[in-house]
N, C-alpha and C positions, 0 to 999 in steps of 0.2 A: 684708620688714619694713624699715621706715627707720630709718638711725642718728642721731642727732643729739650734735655737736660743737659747743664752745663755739670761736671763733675770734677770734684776737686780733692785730689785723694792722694794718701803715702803710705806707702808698704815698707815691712822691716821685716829683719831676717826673726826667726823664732826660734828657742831648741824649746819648748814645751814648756818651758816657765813659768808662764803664764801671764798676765796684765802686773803691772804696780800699780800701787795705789795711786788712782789717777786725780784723786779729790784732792791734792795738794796743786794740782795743776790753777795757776788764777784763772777766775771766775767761773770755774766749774763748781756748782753748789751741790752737786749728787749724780752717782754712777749708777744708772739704769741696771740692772739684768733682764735682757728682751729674750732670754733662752737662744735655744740650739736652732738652726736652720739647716736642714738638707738640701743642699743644692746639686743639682744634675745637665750641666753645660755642656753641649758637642757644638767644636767650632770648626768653622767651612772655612775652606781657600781653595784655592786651585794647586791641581798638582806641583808644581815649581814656586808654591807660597808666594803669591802677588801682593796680597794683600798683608801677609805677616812683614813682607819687607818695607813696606810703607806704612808700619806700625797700624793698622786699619784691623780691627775686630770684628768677626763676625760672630752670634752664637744661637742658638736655641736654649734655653734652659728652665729647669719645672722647677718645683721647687721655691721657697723665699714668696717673698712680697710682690716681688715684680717679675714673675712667672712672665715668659715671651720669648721674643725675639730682640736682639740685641744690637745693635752696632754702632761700634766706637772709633771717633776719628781723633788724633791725635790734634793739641793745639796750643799745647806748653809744657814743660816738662812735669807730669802731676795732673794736668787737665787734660780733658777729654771730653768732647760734643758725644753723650752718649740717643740714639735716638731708637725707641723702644715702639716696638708692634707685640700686637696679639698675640698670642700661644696659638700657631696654625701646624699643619703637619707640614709646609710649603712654605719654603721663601715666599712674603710677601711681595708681593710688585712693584712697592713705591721702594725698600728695602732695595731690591735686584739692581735698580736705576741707579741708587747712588751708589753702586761700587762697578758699575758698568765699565765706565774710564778705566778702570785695573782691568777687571777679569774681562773684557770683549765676547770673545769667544769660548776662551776657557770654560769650565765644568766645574763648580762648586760642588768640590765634596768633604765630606766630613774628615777632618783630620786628627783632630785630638777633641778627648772627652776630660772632664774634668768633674770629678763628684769632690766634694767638699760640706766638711762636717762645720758650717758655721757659728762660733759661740759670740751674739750679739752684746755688746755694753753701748747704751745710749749717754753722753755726757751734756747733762743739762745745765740750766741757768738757776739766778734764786727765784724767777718766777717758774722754771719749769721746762723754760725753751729749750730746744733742741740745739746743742752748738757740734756735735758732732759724734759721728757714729763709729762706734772701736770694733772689730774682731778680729777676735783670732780665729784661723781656718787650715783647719787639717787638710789637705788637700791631698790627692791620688790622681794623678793623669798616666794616663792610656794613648799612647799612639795609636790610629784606627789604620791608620796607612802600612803596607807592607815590610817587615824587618824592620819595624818600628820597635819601640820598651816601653817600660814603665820608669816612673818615679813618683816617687812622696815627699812632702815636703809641710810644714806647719808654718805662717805667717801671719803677722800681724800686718791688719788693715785699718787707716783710720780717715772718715771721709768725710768732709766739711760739708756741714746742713745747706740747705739753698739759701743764701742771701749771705751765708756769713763770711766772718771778713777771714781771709787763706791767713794773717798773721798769729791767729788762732793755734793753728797745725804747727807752729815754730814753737808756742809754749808747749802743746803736748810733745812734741820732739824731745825738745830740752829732758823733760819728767822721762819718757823712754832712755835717751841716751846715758843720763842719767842713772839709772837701773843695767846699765852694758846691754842695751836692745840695739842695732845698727839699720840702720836703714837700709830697701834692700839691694841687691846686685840687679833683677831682672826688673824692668819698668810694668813689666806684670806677668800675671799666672799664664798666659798663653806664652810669651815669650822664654820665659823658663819650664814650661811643658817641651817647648819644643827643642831646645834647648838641650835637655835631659834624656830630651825620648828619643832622639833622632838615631837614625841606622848610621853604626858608626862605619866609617870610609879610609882603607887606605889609600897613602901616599899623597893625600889633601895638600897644597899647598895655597900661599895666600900673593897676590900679585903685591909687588913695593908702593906704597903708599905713599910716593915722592911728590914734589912740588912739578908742574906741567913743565917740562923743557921744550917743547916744542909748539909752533904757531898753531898747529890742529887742536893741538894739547889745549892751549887758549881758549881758541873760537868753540871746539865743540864743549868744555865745560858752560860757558855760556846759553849753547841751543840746549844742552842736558837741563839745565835749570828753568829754562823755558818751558820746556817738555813738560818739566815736572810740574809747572805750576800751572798748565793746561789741566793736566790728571786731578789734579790735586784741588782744581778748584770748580772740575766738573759737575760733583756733591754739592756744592755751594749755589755754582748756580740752578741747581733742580729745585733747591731749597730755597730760594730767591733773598737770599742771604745777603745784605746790604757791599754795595759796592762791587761782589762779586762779577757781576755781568762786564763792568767795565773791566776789571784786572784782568779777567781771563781775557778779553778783545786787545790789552795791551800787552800780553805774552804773545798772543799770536802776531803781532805787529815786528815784536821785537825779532820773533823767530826769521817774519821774512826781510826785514830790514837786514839783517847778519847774515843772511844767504847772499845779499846783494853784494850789500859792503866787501864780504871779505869772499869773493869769489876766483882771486889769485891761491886762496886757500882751498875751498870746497867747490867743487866743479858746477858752475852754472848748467849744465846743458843738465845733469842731476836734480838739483835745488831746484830752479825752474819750475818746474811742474808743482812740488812740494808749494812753492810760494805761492803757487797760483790757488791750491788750496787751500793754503792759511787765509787768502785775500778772501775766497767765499767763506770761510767761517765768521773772517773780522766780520765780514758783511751779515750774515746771519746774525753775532750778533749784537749791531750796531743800531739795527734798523730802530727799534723801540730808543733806545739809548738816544741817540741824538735828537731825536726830539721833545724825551724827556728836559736834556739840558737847557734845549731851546725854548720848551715851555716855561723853566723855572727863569731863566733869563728873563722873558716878559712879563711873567708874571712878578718879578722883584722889578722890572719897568715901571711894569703900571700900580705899582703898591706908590712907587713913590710922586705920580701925580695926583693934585690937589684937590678933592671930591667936585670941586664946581668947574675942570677942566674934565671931567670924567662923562662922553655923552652919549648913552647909550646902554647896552648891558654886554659891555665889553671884555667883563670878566668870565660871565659865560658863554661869550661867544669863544673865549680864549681856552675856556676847560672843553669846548665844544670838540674844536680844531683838535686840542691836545687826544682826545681820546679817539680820532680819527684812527681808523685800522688797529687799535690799539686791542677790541677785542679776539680772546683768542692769541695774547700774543705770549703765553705763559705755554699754553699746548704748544705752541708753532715752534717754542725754544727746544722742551723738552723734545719735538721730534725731531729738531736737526741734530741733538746729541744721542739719540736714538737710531737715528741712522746709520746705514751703510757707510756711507759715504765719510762721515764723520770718523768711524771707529778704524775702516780702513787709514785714515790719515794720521789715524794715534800708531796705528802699526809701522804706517810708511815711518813715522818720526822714528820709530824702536830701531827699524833694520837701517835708517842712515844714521845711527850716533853706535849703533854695534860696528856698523862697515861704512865706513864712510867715504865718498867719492875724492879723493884728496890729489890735489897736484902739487905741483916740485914744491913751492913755496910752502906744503903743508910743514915740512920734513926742516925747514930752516928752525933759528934758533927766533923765540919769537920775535924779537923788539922790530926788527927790520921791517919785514912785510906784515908785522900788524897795524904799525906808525906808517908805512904807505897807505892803507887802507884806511886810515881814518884821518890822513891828511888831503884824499882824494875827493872823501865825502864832504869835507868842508870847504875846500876849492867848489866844489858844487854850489854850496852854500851861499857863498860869495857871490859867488855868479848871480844866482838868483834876487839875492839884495839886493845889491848895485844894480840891474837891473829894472828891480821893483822901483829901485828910489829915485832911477832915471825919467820913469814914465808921467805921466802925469795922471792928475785923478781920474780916475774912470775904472771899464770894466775892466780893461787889462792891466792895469794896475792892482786890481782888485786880485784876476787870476793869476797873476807874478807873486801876487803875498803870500797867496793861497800854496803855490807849486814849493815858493822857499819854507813856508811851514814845512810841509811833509819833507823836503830834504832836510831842515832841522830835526825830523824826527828823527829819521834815518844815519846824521851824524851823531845824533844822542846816543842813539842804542848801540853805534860803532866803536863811541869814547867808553860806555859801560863794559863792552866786551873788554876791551883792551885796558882799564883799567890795573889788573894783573903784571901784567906788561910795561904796560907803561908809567904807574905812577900818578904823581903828582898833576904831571899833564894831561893825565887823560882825566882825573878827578875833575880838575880845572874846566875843561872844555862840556864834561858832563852839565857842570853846572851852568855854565854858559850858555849853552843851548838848550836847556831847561828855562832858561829865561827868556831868551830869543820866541821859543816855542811859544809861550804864553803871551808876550805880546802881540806873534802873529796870529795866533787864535784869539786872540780878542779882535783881530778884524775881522776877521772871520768870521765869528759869530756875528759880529754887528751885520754883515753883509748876508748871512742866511736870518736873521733875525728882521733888516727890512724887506729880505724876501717874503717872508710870512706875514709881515702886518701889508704888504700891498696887497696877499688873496685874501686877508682878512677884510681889509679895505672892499675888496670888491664887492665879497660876499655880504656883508654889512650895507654898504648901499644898493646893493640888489633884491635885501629885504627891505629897502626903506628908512634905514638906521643911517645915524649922525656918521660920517665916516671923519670926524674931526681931530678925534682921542687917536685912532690911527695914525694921522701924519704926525701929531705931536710927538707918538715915541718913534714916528720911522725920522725926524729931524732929530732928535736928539742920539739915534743911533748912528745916525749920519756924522755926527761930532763925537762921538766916539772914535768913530774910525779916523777922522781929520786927525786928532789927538795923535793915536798910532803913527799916522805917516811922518806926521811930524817928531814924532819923538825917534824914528826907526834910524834917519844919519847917524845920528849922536849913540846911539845906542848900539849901532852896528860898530860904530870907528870905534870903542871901548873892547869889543869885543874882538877885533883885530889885532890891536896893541895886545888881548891877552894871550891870544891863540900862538901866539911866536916863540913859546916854547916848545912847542910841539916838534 
């Protein structure tokens, strides 16, 4: 089983100097010498370095303390989720799975070796604590790959103990810079391995790194980020990493939301298909997710009824429900991102933002048909309102709220795109319908919320139980949503008045 550590660490350049006296540093009480460590690191990517360019580490290495298997995901500048397996002759499995999202199909192989002569200094407290670990490291890397080099190099490392505070690592700074030690150029020893060893190339050139002039330019910076935050947060959700499950089902939302919206841009009869696969993944993996929310919604219901309106054992009728299909629902994730089907739709995403299906309006300058496009989606919008707020109470009232929710999704994620573009106004409109959104999901929930206490209801008086505590929060759920419709005129005509910038 793999551990994972939060790591918090700065590297400087060295010419062989050696440490300054580091005990003038505040509240350091005394500078350890933990001796010399030999270290022996060979790290994998894939041919065309997938994983070097998303700053993502992989490594084997003997040698030291914590002899195994390595792998570092980037998560601030300095920090690093590093998470450690056994010493095996084989990628581990659990290991293989979170860098899946990168390498698919690819072939992990060894690319650079790094042996490193480490000289450890432990800088303690005046009781003895550990507040952080120094060395210097002679290092030698080895290109393993074809017309690959060498280089050497000496650096200093200094890495903050677990729990301590990173303001720490600014005093030891200061005492370095101090001493003319500089901090270093490469964010680390594999990226200046590679850096140094690489097969050098003529005639290289670098594409202009200008601000996007064109509406493709726009739109697919947006699906790129998207993309990326699917990849990037596939590791997270394997790891069941808090919140993760939702951000990654509201990337994939956003993706197909933007294929919709701006299809004077990027060819529906293309996207299409791609959408329809983003839809099943949302739905993969939403399933758990939405009735997580749903459960906590009741269960903060019924905390706040008064123990002698409480009749029954409704609370665990309500953990009962909540864990309905719920087991097995951590396998069931892992194997939809395990899948065919899954990885094939991270590649579709690669070859439509490489080549992408672009018509006339791609090629315009953007403000024009991007402010079509997110003025479209909010004429939608409107519709849907005035509509909802013409109805009267009931079920289609209910599904009019419901239909203008998801088109406020759809003009959110239109206004984010176009942001670049447009400004002000589209800042404006983001926020707008980030408000709009939350009040019609609170009907929403109210409306799938007295869905579930009426099967609850049923199933409770089908055992015999009070089904009393049930209607109480399916009535008080019921004025919830009254609330909503009520407030939804007033709340819409505000939002009108501010959309007329657009």
């Amino acid at each position: 089983m793999a551990d994972t550590k939060r790591e918090i660490e700065r590297k400087y350049e060295s010419e062989d100097s050696g440490l300054p006296d580091l005990t003038g540093v505040a509240g350091v009480a005394a500078v350890l010498d933990k001796g010399v460590a030999h270290l022996d690191a060979t790290y994998y990517d894939t041919a065309d370095e997938r994983l070097a360019a998303s700053s993502v580490t992989l490594r084997r290495r003997t040698g030291g303390s914590d002899a195994g298997w390595h792998l570092k995901f980037p998560v601030a500048p300095g920090v690093r989720d590093e998470i450690h397996a056994p010493l095996s002759d084989t990628l581990p499995d659990d290991l293989a799975g979170l860098v899946r999202s990168r390498v698919r199909d690819g072939e992990l192989l060894p690319v650079v070796r790094l042996r490193s002569d480490r000289d450890v200094r432990h800088l303690v407290d005046a009781d003895g604590r550990l507040l952080a670990e120094v060395s210097v490291d002679a290092v030698r890397a080895d290109r393993l790959t074809a017309d690959g080099g060498e280089a050497q190099w000496t650096e200093i490392e200094v890495e903050l103990a677990d729990g301590g505070d990173p303001a720490f690592l600014d005093k030891v700074e200061k005492r370095l810079r101090k001493a003319g030690i500089r901090p270093s150029a490469s964010a680390s020893k594999l990226a200046r391995a590679l850096a140094e060893t690489a097969p050098r190339r003529q005639g290289a050139s670098s594409a202009s790194a200008g601000q996007p002039e064109t509406a493709s330019d726009h739109v697919l910076a947006y699906v790129r980020a998207q993309r990326d935050a699917i990849v990037e947060l596939d590791p997270a959700v394997r790891r069941d990493a808090e919140d993760s499950v939702h951000s990654m089902r509201v990337a994939t939302r956003r993706l197909r939301s933007t294929f919709k919206s701006y299809g004077e841009i990027l060819d529906r009869t293309v996207t299409d298909p791609v959408g329809a696969e983003l839809k099943w993944l949302a739905g993969e993996l939403g399933l758990d997710r939405d009735r997580e929310v749903l459960t906590e919604r009741l269960t903060a219901a019924l905390d706040e009824v008064p123990a002698g309106l409480v009749r029954g054992p409704v609370a665990q009728r309500l953990h009962a429900w909540a864990r309905t299909e719920h087991g097995g629902a951590r396998a069931r994730l892992i194997g939809v991102l395990d899948s065919r089907r899954y990885l094939a739709l991270l590649d579709t995403l690669d070859t439509l933002i490489a080549d992408p299906p672009l018509r006339k309006a791609a090629g315009e300058k953007p403000r024009k048909p991007i402010a079509k496009a997110v003025k479209k989606d909010f004429r939608k919008v409107a519709g849907l309102v005035e509509r909802a707020v013409e109805l009267e109470p009931g079920t289609d009232r209910d599904v009019a709220i419901h239909e203008a929710r998801k088109k406020t999704k759809r003009a959110r994620y239109a206004a984010e795109a176009a942001r670049p573009a447009l400004g002000k106004p589209a800042k404006a409109l983001v926020k707008s319908m980030k408000a709009l959104q939350n009040l019609l999901g609170e009907h929403q929930d109210s409306v799938m919320a007295r869905q579930a206490l009426r099967e609850l209801s049923a199933v409770a008086h089908a055992a015999g139980e009070s089904a009393f505590t049930y209607g109480l929060l399916h009535e008080r759920e019921e004025q919830r949503a009254v609330r909503v419709e009520t407030e939804l005129p007033g709340f819409w005509d505000g939002i009108k008045d501010g959309a007329a910038g657009l």
